[in-house]
C-alpha positions, 0 to 999 in steps of 0.5 A: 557101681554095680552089676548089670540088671539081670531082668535087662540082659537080653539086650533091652533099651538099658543093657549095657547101662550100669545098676545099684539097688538100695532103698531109695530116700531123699537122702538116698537120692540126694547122695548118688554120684555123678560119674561119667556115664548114665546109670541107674538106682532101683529100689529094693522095695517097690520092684521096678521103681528108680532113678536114672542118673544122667552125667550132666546130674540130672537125677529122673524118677522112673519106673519098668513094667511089662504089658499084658501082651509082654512088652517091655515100657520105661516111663518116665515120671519126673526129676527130683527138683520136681516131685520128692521121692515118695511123691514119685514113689506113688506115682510108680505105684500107680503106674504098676496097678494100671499095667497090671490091670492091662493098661499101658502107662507109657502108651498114654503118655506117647499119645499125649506127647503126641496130640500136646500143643505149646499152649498145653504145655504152657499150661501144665508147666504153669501148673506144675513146673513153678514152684520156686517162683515168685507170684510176682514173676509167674505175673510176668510169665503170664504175661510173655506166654499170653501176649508172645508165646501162645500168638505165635507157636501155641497151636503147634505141636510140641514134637513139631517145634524146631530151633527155627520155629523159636529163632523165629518168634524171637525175631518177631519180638524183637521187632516189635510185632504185637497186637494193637491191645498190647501194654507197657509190659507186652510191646515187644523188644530185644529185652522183651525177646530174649527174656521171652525165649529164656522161658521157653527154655524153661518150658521146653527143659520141663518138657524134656524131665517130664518126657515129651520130648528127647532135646529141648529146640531152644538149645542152641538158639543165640540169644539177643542180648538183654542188655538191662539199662541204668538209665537215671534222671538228671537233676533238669530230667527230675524237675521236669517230672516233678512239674508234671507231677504237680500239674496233675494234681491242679488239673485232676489227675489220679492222686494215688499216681501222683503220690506212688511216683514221688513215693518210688522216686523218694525211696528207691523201692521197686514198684510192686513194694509202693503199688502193694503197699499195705498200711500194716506194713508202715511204721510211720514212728520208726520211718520204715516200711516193714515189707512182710515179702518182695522180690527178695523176700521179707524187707525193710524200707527206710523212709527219709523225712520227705518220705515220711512226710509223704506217707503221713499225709495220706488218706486211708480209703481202704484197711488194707492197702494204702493205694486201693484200686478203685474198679476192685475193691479189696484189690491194689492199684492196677493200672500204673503202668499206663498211667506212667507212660502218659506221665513220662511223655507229658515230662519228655521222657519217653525212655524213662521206665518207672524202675529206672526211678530206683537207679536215680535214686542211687545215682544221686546218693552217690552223686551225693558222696553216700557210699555205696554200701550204705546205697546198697543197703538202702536199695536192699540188695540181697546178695550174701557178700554184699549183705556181709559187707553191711553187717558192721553199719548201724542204722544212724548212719543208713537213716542219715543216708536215707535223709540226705538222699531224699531231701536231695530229691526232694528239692528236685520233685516236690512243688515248692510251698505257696508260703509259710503259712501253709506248712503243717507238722510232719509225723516226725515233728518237723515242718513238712507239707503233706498236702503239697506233697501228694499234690492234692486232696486223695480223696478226689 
């Protein structure tokens, strides 16, 4: 693999390690070898820029430079999931002009390591550690680091924080430890706990690329288990929902909750697609919600006729969402969650999570004798073998499932009409009851 770097002879932090040298590229990179011990690739063009290649593949841009005083300094910049080589490649750069200038680029970052707090690094894994993730679910680590992580290790340093110390925090979680503020989402759990610690073994893998610390302290830590439930309504479950549902729509509730919970129930989406909701996104005339993005990515959303039905009676208060907030203007429905918790209690179903409404409806579909791959595509389920599967299935029979699934619930949610006289015409051309299906005027 190479000789020995010469510069590195005499028994400096790299002898004994094996060196190419080549141009470096992305492909360049890309194309390096995991062996069995580390070594490293320097480039033939920027003296004392490359990449160390560690045997467990991690592949780390750095650069070597000597002080004005003739001490030798590696700096670590980053891994190549974080910056791309020319990225990485000024980085060096600059990191070379400041050492010759006097500067010690490695001495900075020493001292900076030494001073970071949890809550500093937080932030700067925020900021430059995410950029594969989903708004979506940086939201939810916002969230976890805001109401778990900085209350209980933000102010220690992060040199400072062992094993225990998330062991700790873990168990505090876990039990339920939270400030009187706290929401649906930041009431604590085993759930809440393991998923809180699986981030901070993100934050603290960050810390180790970018060089602040040797070992991330969450290594090792047994995790509780997030045993992730498939809690589904029974048909006595779903018609008590629905009773509240309709009485709250007597006695002056929020209609746009009333409408997002029979919506979610109905179509088996994710609350996010119903709450974010966008009217350009509907096509009321093919029975779709073409969603331009969701946890998944880009999605379509078959709507049953009860659905159809739903959305067709809906006011438009807002050009761009369908359930607008009220308090933000140009901003969608913010506050579902509370609202939920009173409506699950009112129902006496103070377990039920608004998502276990998605697993009701596959349960039913199923219950029903719909197959499961046809549940699946309804559901959109985007794994590449199960998406295989469905390739064969043309839309008769998924529109066929999506009808029978949501008349089942349907019969079980929706309040039943005063009398015949009461129906109108759907936005299919069939007899529905878009004013009894939302419950009540949207625009009180």
């Amino acid at each position: 693999m190479g000789t020995q770097n010469p510069l590195w002879r005499d028994g400096g932090e790299m002898s004994g390690d094996h060196t190419v040298t080549m141009r470096l590229t992305k492909r360049a990179v890309d194309a390096l070898v995991v062996g069995t011990k580390r070594y490293f690739a320097w480039d033939i063009e920027l003296k004392g820029f490359g990449v160390r290649v560690s045997p467990q593949g991690r592949k780390t841009y750095i650069v070597r430079y000597r002080t004005i005083g003739g001490a030798r300094r590696m700096l670590t910049l980053a891994t190549n999931e974080v910056l791309t080589t020319e990225e990485a490649r000024e980085e060096a750069r600059r990191a070379l002009a400041r050492a010759a200038m006097g500067g010690d680029p490695q001495g900075v970052k020493a001292e900076r390591r030494a001073e970071m707090t949890v809550r500093d690094l937080c932030e700067l894994y925020m900021a430059e550690g995410t950029a594969t993730k989903k708004e979506s679910t940086l939201h939810i680590d916002r969230i976890r680091i805001k109401r778990h992580i900085n209350p209980r290790i933000g102010n220690m340093k992060v040199t400072d924080v062992t094993r225990a110390d998330i062991q700790r925090l873990m168990i505090d979680v876990g039990n339920g430890n939270i400030r009187k503020d706290a929401t649906p989402h930041t009431r604590g759990g085993k759930g809440a706990a393991a998923r809180t610690v699986g981030l901070l073994g993100g934050i603290f893998n960050f810390a180790v690329e970018y060089g602040f610390i040797e070992q991330s302290p969450v290594r090792g830590v047994k995790r509780y288990k997030d045993n992730r439930r498939e809690r589904f309504l029974s048909a006595a479950e779903m018609a008590r929902l629905g009773d509240v549902l309709a009485r709250l729509g007597k006695d002056g509730g929020d209609p746009r909750h009333v409408a997002i919970i029979r919506l979610l129930t109905l179509t088996g989406a994710r609350k996010n697609e119903i709450t974010h909701l966008r009217w350009r996104e509907v096509d009321l005339e093919g029975g779709l919600l073409r969603l331009k993005d969701s946890k998944t990515g880009p999605k379509v959303i078959r709507l049953g006729k009860a659905a159809r039905a739903l959305v067709g009676s809906l006011p438009v208060h807002d050009r761009e969402w369908v359930f607008p907030d009220r308090r933000h203007a140009g901003k969608p429905v913010a506050n579902l969650d509370w609202a939920w918790v009173n409506i699950r209690n009112q129902a006496g179903l103070p377990d039920v999570r608004i998502h276990d409404l998605r697993h009701s409806f596959a349960s039913v579909g199923v219950a029903g004798g719909e197959g499961l791959t046809l549940i699946g595509k309804l559901l959109g389920h985007q794994h590449v073998v199960t998406t295989s599967r469905y390739a064969h299935l043309s839309d008769d029979p998924l529109q066929a499932a999506a009808d029978r699934i949501s008349d089942r619930l349907a019969s079980m949610i929706l309040p039943a009409p005063a009398d015949d006289a009461g129906k109108s015409e759907s936005p299919d051309g069939g007899s529905g009851r878009p004013n009894e299906l939302t419950g009540f005027n949207m625009s009180s």
